[in-house]
ROTORTOR-503230 format. One record per atom (N, C-alpha, C): residue number from 0; residue in one letter; chain; x, y, z. Coordinates in steps of 0.2 Angstrom, whole numbers, always signed. Layout:
REM ROTORTOR-503230
(NUM; A; A; (X; Y; Z)) ...
***
This chain:
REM ROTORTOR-503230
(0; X; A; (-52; +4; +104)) (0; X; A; (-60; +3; +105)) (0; X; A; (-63; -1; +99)) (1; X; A; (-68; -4; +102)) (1; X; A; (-72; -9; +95)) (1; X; A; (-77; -7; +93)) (2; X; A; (-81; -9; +88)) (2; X; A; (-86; -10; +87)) (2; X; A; (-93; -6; +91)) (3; X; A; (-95; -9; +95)) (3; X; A; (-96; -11; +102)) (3; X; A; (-98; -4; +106)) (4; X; A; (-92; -2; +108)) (4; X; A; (-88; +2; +112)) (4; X; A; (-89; +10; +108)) (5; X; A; (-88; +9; +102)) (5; X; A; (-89; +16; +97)) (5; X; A; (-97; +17; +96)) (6; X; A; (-101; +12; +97)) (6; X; A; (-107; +15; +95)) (6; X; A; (-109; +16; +103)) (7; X; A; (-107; +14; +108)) (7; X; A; (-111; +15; +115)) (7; X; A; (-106; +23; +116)) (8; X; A; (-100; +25; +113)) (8; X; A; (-99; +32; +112)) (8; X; A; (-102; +37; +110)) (9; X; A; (-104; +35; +103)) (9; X; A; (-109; +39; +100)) (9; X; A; (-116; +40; +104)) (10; X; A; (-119; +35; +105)) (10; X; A; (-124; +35; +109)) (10; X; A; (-123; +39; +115)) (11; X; A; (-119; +39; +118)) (11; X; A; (-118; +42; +126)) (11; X; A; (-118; +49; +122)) (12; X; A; (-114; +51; +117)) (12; X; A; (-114; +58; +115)) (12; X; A; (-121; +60; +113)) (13; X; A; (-125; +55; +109)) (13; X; A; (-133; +59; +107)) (13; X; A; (-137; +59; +114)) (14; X; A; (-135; +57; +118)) (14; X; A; (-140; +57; +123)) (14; X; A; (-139; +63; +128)) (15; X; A; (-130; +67; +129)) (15; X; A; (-130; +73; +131)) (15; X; A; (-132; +78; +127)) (16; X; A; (-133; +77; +121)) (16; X; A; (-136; +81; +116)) (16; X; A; (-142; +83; +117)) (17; X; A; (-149; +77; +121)) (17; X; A; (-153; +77; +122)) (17; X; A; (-152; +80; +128)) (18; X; A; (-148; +79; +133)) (18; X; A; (-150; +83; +141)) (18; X; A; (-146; +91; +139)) (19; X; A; (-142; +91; +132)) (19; X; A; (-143; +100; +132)) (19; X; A; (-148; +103; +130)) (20; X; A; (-153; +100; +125)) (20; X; A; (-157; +103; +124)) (20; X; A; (-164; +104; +127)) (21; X; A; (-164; +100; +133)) (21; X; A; (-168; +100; +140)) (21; X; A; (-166; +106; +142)) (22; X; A; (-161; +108; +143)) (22; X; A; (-157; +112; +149)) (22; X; A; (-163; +117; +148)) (23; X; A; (-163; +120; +154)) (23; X; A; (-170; +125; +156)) (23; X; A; (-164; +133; +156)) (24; X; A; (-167; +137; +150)) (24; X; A; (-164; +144; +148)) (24; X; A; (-163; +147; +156)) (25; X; A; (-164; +144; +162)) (25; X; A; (-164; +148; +171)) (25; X; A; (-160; +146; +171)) (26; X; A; (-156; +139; +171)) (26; X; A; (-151; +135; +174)) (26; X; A; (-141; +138; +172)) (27; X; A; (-140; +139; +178)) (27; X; A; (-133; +145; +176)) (27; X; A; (-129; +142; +169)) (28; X; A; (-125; +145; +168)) (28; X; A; (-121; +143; +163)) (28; X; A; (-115; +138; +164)) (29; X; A; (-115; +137; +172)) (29; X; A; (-110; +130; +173)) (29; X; A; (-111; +125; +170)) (30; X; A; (-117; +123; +171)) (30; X; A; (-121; +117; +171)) (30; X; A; (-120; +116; +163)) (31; X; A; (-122; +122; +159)) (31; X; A; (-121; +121; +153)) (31; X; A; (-115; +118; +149)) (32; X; A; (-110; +123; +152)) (32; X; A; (-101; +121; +149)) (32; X; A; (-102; +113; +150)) (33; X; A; (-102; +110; +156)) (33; X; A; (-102; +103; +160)) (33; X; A; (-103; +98; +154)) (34; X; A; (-112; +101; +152)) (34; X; A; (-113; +96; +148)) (34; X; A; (-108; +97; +141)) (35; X; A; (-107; +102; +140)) (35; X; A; (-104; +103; +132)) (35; X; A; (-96; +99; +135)) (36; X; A; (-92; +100; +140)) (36; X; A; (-88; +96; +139)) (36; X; A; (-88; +88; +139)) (37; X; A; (-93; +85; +143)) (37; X; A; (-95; +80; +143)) (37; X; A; (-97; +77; +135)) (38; X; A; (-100; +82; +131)) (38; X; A; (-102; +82; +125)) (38; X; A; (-93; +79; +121)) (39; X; A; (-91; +85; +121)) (39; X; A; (-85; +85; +118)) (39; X; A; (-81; +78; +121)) (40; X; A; (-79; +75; +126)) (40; X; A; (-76; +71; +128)) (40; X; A; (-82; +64; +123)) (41; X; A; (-86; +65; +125)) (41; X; A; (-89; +59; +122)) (41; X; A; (-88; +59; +114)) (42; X; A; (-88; +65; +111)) (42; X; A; (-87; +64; +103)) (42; X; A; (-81; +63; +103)) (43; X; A; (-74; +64; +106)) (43; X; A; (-68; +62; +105)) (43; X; A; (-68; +54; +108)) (44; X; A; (-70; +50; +110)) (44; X; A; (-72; +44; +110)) (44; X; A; (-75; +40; +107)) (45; X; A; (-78; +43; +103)) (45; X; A; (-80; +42; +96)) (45; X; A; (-76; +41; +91)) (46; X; A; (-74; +48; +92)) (46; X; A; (-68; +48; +84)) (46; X; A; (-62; +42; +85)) (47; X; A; (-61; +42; +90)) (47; X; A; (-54; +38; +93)) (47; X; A; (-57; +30; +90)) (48; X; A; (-64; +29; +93)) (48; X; A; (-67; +21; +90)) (48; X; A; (-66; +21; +85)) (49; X; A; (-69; +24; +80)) (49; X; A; (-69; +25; +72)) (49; X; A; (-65; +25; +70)) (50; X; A; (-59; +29; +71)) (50; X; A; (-52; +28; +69)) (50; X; A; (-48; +19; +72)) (51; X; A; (-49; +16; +76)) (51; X; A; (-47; +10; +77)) (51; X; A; (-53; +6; +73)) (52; X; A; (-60; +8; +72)) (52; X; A; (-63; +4; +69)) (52; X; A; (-61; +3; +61)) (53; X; A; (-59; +9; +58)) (53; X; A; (-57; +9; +51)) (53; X; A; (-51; +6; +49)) (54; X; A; (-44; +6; +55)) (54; X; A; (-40; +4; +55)) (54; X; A; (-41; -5; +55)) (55; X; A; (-45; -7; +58)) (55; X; A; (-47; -15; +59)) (55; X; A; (-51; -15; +50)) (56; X; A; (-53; -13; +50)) (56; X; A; (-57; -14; +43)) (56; X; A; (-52; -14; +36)) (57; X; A; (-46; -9; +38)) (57; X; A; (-40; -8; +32)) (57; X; A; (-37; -16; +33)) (58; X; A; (-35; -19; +39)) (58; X; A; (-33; -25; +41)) (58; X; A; (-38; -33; +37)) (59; X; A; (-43; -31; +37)) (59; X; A; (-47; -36; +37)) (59; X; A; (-46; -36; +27)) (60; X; A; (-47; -30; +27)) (60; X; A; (-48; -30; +17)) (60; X; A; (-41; -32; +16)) (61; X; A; (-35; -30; +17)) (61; X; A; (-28; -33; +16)) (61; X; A; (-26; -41; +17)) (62; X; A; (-31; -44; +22)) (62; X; A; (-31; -50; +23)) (62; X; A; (-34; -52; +18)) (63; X; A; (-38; -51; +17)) (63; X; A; (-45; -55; +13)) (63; X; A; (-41; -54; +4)) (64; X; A; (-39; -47; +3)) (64; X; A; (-36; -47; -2)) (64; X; A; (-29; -52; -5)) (65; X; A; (-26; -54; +1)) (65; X; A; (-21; -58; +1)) (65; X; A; (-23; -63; +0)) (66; X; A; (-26; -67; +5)) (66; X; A; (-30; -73; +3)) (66; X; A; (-33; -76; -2)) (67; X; A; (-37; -68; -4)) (67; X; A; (-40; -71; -13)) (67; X; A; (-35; -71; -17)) (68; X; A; (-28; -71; -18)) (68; X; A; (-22; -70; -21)) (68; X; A; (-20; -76; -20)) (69; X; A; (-20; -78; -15)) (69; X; A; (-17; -86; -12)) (69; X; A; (-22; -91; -16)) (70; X; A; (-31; -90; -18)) (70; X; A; (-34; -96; -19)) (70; X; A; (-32; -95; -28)) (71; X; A; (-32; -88; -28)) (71; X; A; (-31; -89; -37)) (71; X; A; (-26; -93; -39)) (72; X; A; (-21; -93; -35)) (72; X; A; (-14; -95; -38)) (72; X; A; (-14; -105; -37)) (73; X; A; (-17; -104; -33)) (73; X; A; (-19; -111; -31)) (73; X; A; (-21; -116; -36)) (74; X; A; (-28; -110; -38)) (74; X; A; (-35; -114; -43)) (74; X; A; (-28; -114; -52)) (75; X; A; (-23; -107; -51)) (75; X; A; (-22; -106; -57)) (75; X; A; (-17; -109; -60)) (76; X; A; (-13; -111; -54)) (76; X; A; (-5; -114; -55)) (76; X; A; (-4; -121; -52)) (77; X; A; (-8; -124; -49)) (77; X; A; (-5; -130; -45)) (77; X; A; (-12; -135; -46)) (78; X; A; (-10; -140; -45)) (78; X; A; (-14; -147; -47)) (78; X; A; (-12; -152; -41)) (79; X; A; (-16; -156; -39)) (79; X; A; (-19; -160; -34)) (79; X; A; (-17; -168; -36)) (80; X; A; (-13; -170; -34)) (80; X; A; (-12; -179; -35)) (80; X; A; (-7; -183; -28)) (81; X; A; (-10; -186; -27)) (81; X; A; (-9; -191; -22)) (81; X; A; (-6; -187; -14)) (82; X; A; (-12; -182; -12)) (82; X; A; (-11; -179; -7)) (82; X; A; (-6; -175; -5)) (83; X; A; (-4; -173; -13)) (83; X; A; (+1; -167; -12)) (83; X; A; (+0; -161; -19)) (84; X; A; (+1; -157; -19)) (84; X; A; (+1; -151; -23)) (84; X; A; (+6; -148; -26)) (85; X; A; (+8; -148; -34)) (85; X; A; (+11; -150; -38)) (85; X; A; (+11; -143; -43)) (86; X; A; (+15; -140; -46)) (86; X; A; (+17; -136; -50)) (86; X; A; (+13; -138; -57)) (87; X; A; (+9; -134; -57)) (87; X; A; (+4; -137; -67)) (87; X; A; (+7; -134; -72)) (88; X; A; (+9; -142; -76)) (88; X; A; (+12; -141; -83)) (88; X; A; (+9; -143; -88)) (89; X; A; (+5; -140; -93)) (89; X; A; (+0; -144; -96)) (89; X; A; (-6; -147; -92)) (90; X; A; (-7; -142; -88)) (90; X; A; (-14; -147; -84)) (90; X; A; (-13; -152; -81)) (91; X; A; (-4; -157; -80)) (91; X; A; (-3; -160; -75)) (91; X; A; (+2; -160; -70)) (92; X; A; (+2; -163; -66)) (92; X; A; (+8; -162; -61)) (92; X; A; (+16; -163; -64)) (93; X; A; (+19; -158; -60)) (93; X; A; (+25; -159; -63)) (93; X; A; (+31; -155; -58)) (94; X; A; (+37; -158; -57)) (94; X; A; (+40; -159; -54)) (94; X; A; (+40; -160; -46)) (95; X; A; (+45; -158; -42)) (95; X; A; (+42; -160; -36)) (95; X; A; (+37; -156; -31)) (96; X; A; (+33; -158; -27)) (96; X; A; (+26; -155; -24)) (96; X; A; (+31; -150; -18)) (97; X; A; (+22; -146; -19)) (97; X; A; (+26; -140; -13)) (97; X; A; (+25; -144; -6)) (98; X; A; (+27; -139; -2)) (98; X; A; (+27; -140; +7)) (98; X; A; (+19; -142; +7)) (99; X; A; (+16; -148; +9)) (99; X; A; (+7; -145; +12)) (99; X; A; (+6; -142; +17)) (100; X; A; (+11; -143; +24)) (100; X; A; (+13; -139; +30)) (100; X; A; (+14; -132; +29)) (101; X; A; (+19; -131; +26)) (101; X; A; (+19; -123; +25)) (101; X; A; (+14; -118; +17)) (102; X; A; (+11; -123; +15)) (102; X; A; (+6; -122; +10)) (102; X; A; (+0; -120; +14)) (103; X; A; (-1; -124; +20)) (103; X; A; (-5; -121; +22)) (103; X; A; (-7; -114; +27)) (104; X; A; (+3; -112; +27)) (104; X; A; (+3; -106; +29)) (104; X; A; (+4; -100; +25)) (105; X; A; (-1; -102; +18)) (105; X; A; (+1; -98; +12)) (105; X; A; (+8; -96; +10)) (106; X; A; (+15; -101; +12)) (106; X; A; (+20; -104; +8)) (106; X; A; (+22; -107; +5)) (107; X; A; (+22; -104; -1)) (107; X; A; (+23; -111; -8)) (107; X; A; (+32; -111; -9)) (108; X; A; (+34; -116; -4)) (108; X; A; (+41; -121; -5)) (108; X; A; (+40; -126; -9)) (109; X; A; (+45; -128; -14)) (109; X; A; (+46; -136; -15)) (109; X; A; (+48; -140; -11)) (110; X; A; (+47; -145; -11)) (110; X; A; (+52; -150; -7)) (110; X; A; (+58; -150; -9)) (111; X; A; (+64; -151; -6)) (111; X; A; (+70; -153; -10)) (111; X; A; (+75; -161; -6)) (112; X; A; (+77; -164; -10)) (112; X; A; (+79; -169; -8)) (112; X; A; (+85; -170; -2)) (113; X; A; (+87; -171; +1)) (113; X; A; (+90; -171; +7)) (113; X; A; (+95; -175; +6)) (114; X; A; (+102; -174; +2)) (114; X; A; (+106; -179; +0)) (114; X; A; (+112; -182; +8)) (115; X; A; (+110; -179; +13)) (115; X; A; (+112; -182; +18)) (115; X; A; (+111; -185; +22)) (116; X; A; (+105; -186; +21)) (116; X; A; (+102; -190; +27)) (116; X; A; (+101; -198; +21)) (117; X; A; (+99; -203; +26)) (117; X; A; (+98; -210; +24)) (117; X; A; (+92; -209; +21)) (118; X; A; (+94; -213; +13)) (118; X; A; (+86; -215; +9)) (118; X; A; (+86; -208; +5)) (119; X; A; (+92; -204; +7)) (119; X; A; (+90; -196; +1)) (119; X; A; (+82; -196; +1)) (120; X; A; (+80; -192; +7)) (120; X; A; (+72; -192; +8)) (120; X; A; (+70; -185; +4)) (121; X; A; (+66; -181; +2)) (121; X; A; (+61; -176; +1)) (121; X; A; (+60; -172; +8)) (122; X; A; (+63; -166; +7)) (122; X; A; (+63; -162; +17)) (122; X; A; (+61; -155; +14)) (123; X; A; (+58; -155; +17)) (123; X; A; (+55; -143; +17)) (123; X; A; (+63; -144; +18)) (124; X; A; (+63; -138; +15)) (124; X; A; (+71; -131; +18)) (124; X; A; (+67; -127; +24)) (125; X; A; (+61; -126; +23)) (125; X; A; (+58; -122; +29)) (125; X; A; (+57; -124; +36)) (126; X; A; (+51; -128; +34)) (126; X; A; (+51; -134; +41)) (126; X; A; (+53; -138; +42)) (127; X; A; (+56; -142; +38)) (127; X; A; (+61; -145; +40)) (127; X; A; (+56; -155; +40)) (128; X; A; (+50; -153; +38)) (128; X; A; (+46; -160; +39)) (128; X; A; (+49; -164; +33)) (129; X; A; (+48; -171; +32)) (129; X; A; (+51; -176; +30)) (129; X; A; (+48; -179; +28)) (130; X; A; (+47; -179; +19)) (130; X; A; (+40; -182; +17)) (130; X; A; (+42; -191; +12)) (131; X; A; (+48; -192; +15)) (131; X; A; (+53; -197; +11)) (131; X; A; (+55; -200; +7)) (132; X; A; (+58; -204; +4)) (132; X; A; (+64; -204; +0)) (132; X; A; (+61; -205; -10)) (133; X; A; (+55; -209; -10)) (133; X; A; (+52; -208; -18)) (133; X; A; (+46; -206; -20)) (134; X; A; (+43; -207; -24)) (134; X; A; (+37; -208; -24)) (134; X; A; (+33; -200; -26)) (135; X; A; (+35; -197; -24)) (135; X; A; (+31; -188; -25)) (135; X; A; (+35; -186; -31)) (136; X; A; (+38; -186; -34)) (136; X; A; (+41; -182; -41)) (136; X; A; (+39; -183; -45)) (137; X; A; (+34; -177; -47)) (137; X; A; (+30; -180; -52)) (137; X; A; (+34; -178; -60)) (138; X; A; (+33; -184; -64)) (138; X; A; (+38; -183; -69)) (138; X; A; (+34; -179; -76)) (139; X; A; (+39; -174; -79)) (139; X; A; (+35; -172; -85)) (139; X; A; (+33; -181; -91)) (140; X; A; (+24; -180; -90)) (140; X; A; (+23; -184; -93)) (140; X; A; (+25; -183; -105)) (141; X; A; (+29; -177; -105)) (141; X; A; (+27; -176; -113)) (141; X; A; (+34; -178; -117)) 
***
């Protein structure tokens, strides 16, 4: 259940609460049970939403959690040159750059050289994309 869906249950349960407290003290005691099980059924539609609301809510903090994990290490450990992103050594790039494709799926790979293929290219071990044979290795400048 959503959002949505748990407040239109709580609602439907305040509003049997209002037709018990109408109930006229003449009206037999069937009618009575009726609304209190409809009561009852409508709070456990409740509870039920709540608990899937809170479970989405544990999901979203664990997400957001992780994410802000993925931007710290970003801003803390890696540097930006010539459309790739590089391991910081002294505030410069150094060695070879990560995956961008799998960087973007908050996997930090290095490239590794592909000594099998022609031109010994730059290839993810992951994805397998082909970023080609020089030019990214960024060398320690000290």
């Amino acid at each position: 259940m959503d959002i949505p869906g748990t407040i239109a249950a709580v609602g439907s349960a305040l509003s049997i609460v209002k037709e018990i407290r109408a109930i006229d003290t003449q009206i037999d005691q069937a009618t009575l049970k009726l609304k209190i099980a409809e009561l009852t059924s409508a709070l456990a539609d409740a509870k039920l939403g709540l608990v899937d609301v809170a479970q989405l809510l544990h999901e979203k903090d664990a997400q957001i959690t992780k994410l802000t994990a993925l931007v710290k290490y970003r801003a803390e450990n890696l540097v930006d040159q010539n459309g790739f992103r590089y391991e910081a050594k002294d505030g410069k790039a150094f060695g070879p750059p990560y995956c961008p494709v799998c960087e973007a799926k908050g996997i930090f790979l290095k490239l590794a050289q592909n000594r099998a293929l022609p031109g010994i290219p730059y290839v993810c071990p992951s994805c397998k994309a082909n970023y080609g044979p020089t030019g990214i290795y960024a060398k320690d400048s000290a």
